[in-house]
N, C-alpha and C positions, 0 to 999 in steps of 0.2 A: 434380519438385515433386508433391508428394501430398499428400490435404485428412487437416488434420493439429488436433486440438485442442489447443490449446495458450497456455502459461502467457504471458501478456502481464505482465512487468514492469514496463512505462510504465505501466501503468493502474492499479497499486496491487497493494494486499498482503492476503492475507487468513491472519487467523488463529485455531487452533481454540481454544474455551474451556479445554480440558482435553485431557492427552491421555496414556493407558494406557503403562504401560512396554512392552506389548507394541507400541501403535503407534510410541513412540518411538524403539526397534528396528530398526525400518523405516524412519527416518531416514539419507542418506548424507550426509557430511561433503564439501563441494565446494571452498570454499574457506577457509582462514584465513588472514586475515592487519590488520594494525592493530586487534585488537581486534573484528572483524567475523567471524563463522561465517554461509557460506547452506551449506544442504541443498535435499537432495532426496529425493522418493521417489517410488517406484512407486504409481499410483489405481487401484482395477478398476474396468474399462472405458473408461479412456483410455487412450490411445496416447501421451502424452508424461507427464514427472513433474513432481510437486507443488514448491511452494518454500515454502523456510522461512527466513529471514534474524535473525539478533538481534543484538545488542550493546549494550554499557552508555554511555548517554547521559550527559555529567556537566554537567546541568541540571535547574532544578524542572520539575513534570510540567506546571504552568502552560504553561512554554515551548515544549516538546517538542508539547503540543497545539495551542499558536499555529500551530507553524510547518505542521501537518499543515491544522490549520485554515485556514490562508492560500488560500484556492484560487486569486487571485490569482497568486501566486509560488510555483506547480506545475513554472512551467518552471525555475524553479531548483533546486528537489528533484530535479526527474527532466529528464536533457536532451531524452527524445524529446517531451514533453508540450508541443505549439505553442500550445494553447490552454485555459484551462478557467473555466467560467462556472458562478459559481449560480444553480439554476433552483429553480421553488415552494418558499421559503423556509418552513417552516413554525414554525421557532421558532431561536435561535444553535447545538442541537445533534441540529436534523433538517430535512434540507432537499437539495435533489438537486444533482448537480454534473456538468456535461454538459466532455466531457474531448475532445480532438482527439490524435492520436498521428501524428507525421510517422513513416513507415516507410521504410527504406533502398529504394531500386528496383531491382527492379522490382515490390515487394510496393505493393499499395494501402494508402493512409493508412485508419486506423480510429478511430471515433468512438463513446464509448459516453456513457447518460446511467444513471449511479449516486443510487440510493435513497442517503443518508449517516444515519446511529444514531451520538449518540455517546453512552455511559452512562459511571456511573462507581460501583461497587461504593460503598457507604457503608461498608464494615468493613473491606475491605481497601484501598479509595482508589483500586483500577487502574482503570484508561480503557481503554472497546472501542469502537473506532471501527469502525463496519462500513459497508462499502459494498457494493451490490448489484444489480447491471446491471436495468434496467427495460426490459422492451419495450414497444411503440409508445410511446414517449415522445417529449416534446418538448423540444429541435425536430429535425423530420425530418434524415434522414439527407441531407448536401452531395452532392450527383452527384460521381462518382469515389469515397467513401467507404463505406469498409464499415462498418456499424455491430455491433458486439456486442451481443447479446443472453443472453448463457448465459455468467454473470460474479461471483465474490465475492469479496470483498477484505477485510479488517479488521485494524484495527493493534493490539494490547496493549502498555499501558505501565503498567507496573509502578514505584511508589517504593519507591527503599528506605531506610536506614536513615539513610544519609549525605548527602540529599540531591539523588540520582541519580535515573536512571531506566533500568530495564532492557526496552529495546524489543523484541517481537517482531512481526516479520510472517510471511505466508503467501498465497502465491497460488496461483489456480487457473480460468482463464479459456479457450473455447474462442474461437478468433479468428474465427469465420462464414466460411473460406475459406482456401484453400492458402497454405503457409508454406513454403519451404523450410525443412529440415533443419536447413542451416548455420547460418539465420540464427538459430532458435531456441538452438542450443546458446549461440552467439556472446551472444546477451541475455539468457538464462536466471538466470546466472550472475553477469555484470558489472554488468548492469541493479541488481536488489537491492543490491547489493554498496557499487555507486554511491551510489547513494541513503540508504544507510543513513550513507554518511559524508558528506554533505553534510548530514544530520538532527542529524548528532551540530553541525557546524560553523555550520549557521545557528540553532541555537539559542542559540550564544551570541553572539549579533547583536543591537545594543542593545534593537530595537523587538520582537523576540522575549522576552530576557532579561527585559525590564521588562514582560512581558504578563503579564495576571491574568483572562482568561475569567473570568466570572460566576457557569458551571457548573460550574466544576472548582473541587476543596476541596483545598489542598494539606495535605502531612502535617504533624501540629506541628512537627518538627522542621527541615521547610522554610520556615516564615514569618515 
């Protein structure tokens, strides 16, 4: 076991605004399959690699936001996520979101508390949701838990033409403490992977379906 930085998939997804053909390049292909692509790649000066997950949502962007928005019903999107609460709420699309992650043992449970930004382009309609691990936040870190501090997460979702939504994520998280190896590769991967198909399946869930957030403007041709 070696202190290893590394991509936490329970804890969300971050992704970049734009990104160069030559960074795109640098993207590997890990897994495909139902419609679901993660990659990876290489960061300078970290010791594990970046994630990147997409796939096409066939739901309004209404809904696809509800279900991210739910903090709630985190442990349905993602299985390792045992708890997640919102903290200083400052407005429906900025407000912080304190996350609990059961870890397989002998790894210690991790606990982080995320800055949440949601915007949404007026000319092109896409939604970035960012999240952004805060230190000394509240509330303290549980005895036995590690907490995260050096963390970014954000989701793109793109409509398009048909009423769809084209999802990407991208993660990049140092976990404050040793990981095995194994256990990384083993959630790198599946973790995203997971979640992106249950993104796609709980938005067409009725109390999803029929959501209409206040801040999000859907495209004409969705409403």
């Amino acid at each position: 076991m070696r202190k290893l930085r590394w991509l936490i998939p329970s804890l969300l997804f971050a992704v970049l605004p734009s990104l160069s053909p030559a960074a795109e390049a640098d993207w590997k292909l890990e897994k495909d399959k139902d419609g679901i692509q993660v990659y990876t790649r290489a960061v300078e000066g970290w010791s594990i690699r970046e994630i990147r997950g997409v796939t096409h949502v066939p739901a309004k962007l209404s809904s696809v936001v509800a279900v991210i928005n739910d903090i709630a019903a985190q442990g349905e999107l993602n299985e390792y996520v045992a708890e997640a609460t919102v903290q200083n709420r400052e407005s429906d699309a900025r407000y912080q979101v304190y996350a609990l992650t059961k870890m397989p043992w002998p790894v210690s449970n991790r606990d982080i508390v995320n800055q949440r930004s949601i915007s949404q382009d007026p000319s092109s309609l896409v939604v970035t949701i960012t999240d952004t691990a805060v230190d000394k936040a509240s509330p303290p870190p549980r005895n036995g838990v590690v907490r995260i501090v050096n963390s970014k997460q954000v989701w793109t979702l793109t409509p398009d033409a048909k009423g769809g939504v084209n999802a990407q994520m991208q993660l990049l998280s140092d976990p404050n403490g040793p990981i095995p190896a194994s256990l990384i590769n083993s959630m790198s991967i599946s973790t995203p992977f997971k979640t992106l198909g249950k993104l796609k399946a709980l938005a067409q869930k009725p109390q999803y379906a029929s959501a209409r957030p206040a801040f999000i403007k859907e495209p004409a041709a969705a409403q």
